[in-house]
Every structure is written in C-alpha cells, then in structure tokens.
C-alpha positions as a printed NumPy array, in Angstrom:
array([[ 97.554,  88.   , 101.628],
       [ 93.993,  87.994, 100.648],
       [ 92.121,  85.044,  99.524],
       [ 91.586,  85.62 ,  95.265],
       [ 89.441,  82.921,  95.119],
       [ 86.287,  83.85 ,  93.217],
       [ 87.287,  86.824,  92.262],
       [ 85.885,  87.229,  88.66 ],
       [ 87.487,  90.196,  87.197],
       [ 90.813,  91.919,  88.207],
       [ 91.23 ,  95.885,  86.206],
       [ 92.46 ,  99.135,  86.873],
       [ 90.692, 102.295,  86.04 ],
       [ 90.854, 105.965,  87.318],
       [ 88.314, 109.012,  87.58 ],
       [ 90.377, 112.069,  86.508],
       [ 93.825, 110.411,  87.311],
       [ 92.533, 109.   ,  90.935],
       [ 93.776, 105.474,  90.013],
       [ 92.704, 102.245,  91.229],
       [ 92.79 ,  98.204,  91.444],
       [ 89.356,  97.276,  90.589],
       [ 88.698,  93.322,  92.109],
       [ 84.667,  91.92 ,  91.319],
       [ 83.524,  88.802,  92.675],
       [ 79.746,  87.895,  92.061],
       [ 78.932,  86.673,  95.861],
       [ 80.511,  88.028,  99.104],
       [ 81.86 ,  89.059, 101.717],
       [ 85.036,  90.902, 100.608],
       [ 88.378,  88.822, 101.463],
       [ 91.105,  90.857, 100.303],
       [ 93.238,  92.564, 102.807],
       [ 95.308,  95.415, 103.643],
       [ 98.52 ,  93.404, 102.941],
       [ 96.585,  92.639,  99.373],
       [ 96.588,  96.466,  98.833],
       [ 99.983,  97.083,  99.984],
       [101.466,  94.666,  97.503],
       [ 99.147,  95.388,  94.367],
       [ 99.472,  99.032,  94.751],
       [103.057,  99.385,  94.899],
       [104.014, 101.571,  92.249],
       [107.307,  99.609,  91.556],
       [106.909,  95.957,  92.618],
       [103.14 ,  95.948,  92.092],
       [100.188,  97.279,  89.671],
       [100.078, 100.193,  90.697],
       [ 97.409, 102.519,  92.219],
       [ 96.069, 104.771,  94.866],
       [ 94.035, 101.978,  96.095],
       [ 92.305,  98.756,  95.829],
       [ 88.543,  98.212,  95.668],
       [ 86.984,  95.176,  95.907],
       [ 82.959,  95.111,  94.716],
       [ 80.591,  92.138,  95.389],
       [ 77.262,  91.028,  95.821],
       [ 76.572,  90.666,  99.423],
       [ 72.977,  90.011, 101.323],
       [ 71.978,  93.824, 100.909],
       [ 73.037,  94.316,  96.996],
       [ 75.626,  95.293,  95.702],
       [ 78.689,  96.672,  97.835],
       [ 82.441,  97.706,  98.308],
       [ 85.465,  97.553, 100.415],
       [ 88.366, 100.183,  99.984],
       [ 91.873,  99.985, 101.579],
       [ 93.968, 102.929, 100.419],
       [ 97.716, 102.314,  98.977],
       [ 98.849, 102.007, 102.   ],
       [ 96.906,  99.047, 103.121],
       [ 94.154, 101.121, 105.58 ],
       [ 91.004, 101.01 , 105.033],
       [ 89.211, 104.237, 103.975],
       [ 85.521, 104.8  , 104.261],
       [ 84.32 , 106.031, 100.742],
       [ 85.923, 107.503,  97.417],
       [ 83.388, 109.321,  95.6  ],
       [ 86.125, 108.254,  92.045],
       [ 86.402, 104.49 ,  93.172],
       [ 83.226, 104.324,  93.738],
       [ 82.426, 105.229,  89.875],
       [ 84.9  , 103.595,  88.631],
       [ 83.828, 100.294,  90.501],
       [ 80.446, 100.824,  89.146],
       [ 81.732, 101.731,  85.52 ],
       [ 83.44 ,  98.425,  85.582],
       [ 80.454,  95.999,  87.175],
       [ 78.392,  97.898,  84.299],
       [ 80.666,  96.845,  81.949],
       [ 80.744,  93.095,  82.62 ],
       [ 77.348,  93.116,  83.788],
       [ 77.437,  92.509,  87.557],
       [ 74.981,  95.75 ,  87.541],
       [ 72.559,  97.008,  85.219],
       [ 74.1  , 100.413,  83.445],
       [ 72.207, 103.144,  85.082],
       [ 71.696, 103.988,  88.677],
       [ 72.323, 101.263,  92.101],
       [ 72.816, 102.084,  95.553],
       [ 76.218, 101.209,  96.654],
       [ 76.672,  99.985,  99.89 ],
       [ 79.86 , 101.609, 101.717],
       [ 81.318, 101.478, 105.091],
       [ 80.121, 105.275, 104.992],
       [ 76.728, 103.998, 104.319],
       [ 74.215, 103.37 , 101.278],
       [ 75.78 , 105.606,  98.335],
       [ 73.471, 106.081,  94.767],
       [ 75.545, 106.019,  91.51 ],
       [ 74.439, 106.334,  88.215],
       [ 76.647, 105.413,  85.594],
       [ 76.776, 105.744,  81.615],
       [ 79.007, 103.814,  79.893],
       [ 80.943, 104.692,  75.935],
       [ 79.633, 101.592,  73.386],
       [ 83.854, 100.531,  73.69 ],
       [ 82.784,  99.988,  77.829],
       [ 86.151, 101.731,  78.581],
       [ 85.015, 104.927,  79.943],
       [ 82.239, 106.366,  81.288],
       [ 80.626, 109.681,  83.023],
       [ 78.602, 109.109,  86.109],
       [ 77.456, 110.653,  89.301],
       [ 77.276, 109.446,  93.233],
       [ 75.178, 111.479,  95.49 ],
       [ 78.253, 111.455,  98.387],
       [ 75.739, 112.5  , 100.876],
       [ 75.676, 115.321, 103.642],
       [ 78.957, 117.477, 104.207],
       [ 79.463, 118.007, 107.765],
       [ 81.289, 121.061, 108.854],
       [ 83.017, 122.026, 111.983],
       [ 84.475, 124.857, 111.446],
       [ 87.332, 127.261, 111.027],
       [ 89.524, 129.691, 108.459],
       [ 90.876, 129.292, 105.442],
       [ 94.089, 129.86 , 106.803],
       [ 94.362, 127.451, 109.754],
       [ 92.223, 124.81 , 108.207],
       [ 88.335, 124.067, 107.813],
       [ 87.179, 120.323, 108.895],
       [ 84.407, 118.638, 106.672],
       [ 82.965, 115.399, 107.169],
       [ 81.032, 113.516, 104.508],
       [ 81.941, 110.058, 105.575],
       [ 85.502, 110.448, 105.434],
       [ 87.199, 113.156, 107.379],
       [ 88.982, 116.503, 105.144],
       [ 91.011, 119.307, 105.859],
       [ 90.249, 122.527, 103.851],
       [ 92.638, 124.763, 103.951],
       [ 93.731, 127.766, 101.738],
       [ 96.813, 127.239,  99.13 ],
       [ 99.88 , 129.337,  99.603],
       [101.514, 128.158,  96.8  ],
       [103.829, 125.449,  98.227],
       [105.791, 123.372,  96.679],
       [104.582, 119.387,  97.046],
       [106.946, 118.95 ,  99.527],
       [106.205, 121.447, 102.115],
       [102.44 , 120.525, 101.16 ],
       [103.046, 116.922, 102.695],
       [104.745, 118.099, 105.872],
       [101.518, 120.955, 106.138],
       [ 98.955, 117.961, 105.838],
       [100.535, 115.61 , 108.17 ],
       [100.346, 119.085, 110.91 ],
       [ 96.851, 119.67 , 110.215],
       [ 95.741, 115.656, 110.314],
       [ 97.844, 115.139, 112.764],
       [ 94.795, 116.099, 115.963],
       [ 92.584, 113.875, 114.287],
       [ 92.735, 110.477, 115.679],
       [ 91.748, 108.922, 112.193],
       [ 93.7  , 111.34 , 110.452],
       [ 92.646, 113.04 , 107.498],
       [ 92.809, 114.19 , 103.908],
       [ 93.958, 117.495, 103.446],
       [ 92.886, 119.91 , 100.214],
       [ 95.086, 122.809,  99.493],
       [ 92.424, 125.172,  97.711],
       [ 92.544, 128.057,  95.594],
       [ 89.352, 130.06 ,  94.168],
       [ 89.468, 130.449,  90.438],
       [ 86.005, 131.936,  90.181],
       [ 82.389, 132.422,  91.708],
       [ 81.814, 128.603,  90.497],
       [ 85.43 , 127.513,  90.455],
       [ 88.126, 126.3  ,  92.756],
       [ 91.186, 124.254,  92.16 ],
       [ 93.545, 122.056,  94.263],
       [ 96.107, 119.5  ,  95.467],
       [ 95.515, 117.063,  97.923],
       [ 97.482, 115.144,  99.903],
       [ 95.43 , 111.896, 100.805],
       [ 95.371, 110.047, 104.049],
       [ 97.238, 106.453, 103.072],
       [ 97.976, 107.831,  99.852],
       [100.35 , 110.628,  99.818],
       [ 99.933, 113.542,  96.846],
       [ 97.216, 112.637,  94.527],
       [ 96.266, 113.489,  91.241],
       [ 92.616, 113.639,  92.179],
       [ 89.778, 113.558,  95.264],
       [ 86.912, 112.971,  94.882],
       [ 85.074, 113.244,  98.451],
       [ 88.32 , 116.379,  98.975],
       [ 86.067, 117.878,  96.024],
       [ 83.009, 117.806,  97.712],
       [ 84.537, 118.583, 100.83 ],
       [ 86.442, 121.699,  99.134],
       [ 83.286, 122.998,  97.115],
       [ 80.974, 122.914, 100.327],
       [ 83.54 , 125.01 , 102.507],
       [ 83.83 , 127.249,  99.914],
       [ 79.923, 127.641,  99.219],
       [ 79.644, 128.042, 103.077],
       [ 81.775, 130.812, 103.206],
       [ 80.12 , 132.529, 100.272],
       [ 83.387, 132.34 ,  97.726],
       [ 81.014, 129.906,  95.17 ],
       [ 78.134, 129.295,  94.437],
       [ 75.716, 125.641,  94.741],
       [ 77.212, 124.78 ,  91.677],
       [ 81.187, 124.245,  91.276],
       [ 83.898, 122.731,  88.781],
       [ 86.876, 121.854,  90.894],
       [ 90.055, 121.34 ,  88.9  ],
       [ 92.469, 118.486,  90.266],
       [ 95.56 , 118.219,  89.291],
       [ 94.487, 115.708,  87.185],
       [ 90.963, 117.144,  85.759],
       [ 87.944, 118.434,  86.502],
       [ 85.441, 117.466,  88.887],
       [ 81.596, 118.507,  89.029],
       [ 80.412, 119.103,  92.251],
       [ 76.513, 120.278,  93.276],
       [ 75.16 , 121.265,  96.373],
       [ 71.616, 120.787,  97.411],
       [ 70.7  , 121.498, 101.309],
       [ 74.146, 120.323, 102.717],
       [ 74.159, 117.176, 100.177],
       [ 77.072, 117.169,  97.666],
       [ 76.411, 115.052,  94.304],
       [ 79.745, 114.469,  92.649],
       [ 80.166, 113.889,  88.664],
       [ 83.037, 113.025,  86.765],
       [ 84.562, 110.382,  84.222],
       [ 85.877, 106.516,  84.616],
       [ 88.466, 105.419,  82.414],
       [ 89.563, 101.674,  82.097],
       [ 93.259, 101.303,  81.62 ],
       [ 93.909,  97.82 ,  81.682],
       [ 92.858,  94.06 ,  82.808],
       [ 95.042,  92.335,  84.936],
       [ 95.702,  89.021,  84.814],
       [ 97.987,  87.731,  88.154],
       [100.959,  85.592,  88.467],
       [ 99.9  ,  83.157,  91.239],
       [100.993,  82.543,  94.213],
       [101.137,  86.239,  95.329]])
C-alpha cells in the first residue's frame, strides 16, 4: 500500500456524479499507489469512487497524481482535477481563484469559486488542445487531449452491450481508451454515456466531454459552444482554435478519516 504519511486531508467529492478520493499533502512527491486506489475505491470493501487523486506541493507548484478505480494510472480528469482544486481552496493549500495544475498530461489552468459553506464549487480547467485522428460516427472517432477517447455514435444500447462495444473499439489502442457513446440533442447540445478506461460505466467525463463536443463541432453537428449532458449532469464545454475549456460543479460529500493499518 501507499505510504499515508503526511497526508493532511483525506475527502471525497464529485463533479456532476464523477466521484473521487481526494488525498492533500502540503510537500511532495506523491506516494500513494495503485494498490492504494484499488483498495479505497472499492465500492464495497472501500470508500468508494471512480478514482483516487492525490494533490501536493512539489518543486514546480502545485500538482496531481491520478490512478483510476482500478489502480492504473490515468493522465488527466478534467472533474478531478476541479474537484482537487475545490478542495485545496477550501483548506487553503491554494489561493481560491485560478493555479496551473501540473498533470502527467502537462501544465493544466483551473480557476475555481468556492460556496461561503466550502462544499461546492463551479470552476473551469482549460483541458488543452483536442487532437483528432479521424473517422465516422459509426465506427468510432479518436480524440486525444492528453488522454486517449473514442467517439462514437449511440445506438441506444443497453449498458451492457455498451461495455462489450467499448472494450472492441479500445481494444487497438495499446493504452486503451475511454469510449463516449454520443447522441446530438441540438446545434449546442449532445448527451452521453461513457464507459471509462479503469473505471467501467460512469456517471460523468469530463475530458470524454471535451473529447465528444470537439468531434461533434468538427463535423459541423454543434457549434464552439456546447452543454453536454452526462448521465449524471451537465457539462460546459468551449472551443477556441482546437482548445477545449471545460466548466462544471465540485461537490464535497464527505471527510474521511482512516482506520490504520490499511
């Protein structure tokens, strides 16, 4: 298991029903593990979550470390990373406002506004560039931004078959991939499910958002400016020049205080 030493706070909050373990320490480098995330995730044995992150303050500012309920590690989560913000705002490891996060994806800017309770909050993280490589709809449209994503149209599946269709379409794709089942609502509206790499069905994506609204701007079925409904709330998304900026809320649901050893 990871080392818990030091850690300073221990919560769990989720953006639009994207939940996670939220672990601050106030000096790095990140020690928990995989096997850490494993155990605290488990729905039934542990906490409960899609994923753990763990924030710090390391040599170039503030930073993160995700490993997805599965114990891999995943790259960025455009959710985690507000609701890691929301929460160093809200015991003061960061100034409310806007930071650049750094990411194994690279330097991401969030800006975060907390309630006066400091249990929720709205914020925004400019997730970067979107690459795309590609495709249809109907066979499946790869996006990059960081983290690799699927796009591909939904037939109206049940979850079940939806699994099974994500693990055939991630499958090529040595890191595998999160896959987003989409369906256009509108010229500035899309909604889906996604089925996350490490993760299974989730209630919400945040980078599958951006990925989603950026395939669907490039082929001319929205506009720059889109609300993408997960299936467990809405998502902002903007596009400037290939650059996705993400908004949404961060809700604190508890503080967690461990039985040691674990």
């Amino acid at each position: 298991m990871g080392d818990t030493a030091g850690l300073q706070i221990l919560e769990k909050w989720h953006g639009a029903g994207n939940d996670f373990v939220v672990a601050l320490r106030a000096r790095g480098p990140a020690r928990l593990d995989g096997a850490t995330a494993l155990a605290w995730c488990d729905r039934h044995t542990g906490i409960g979550a899609d994923g753990l992150i763990e924030g710090y303050v390391g040599p170039e500012g503030f930073a993160m470390r995700l490993h997805n309920a599965d114990g891999s590690e995943a790259e960025l989560s455009g959710n985690g990373l507000r609701c890691l913000v929301a929460a160093a705002a809200a015991h003061g490891i960061v100034a409310e406002g806007t930071l650049d996060v750094m990411t194994d994806a690279g330097p991401r800017r969030v800006t975060i506004a907390l309630d006066p309770s400091g249990w929720r909050a709205w914020g925004s993280v400019d997730m970067g560039a979107v690459e795309l490589k590609g495709g249809t709809l109907d066979d499946g449209v790869l996006a990059v931004l960081g983290n690799p994503h699927v796009v591909v149209a939904d037939v109206g599946a049940p979850e079940s078959e939806l699994i099974e269709r994500a693990r055939d379409l991630a499958g090529p794709l040595a890191s595998g991939a999160n896959v987003e089942f989409v369906t256009v609502v509108g010229d500035d509206h899309v909604s889906i499910r996604v089925v996350e790499r490490g993760v299974g069905l989730t209630l919400a994506c945040g980078t599958g958002s951006c990925a989603v609204a950026a395939v669907a701007h490039d082929l001319g079925l929205v506009g720059s400016r889109v609300l993408v409904t997960n299936p467990g709330g809405d998502l902002d998304v903007a596009l400037l020049d290939g650059v996705a900026v993400l908004a949404g809320p961060a809700v604190r649901i508890a503080s967690i205080t461990l039985n040691e050893p674990w």
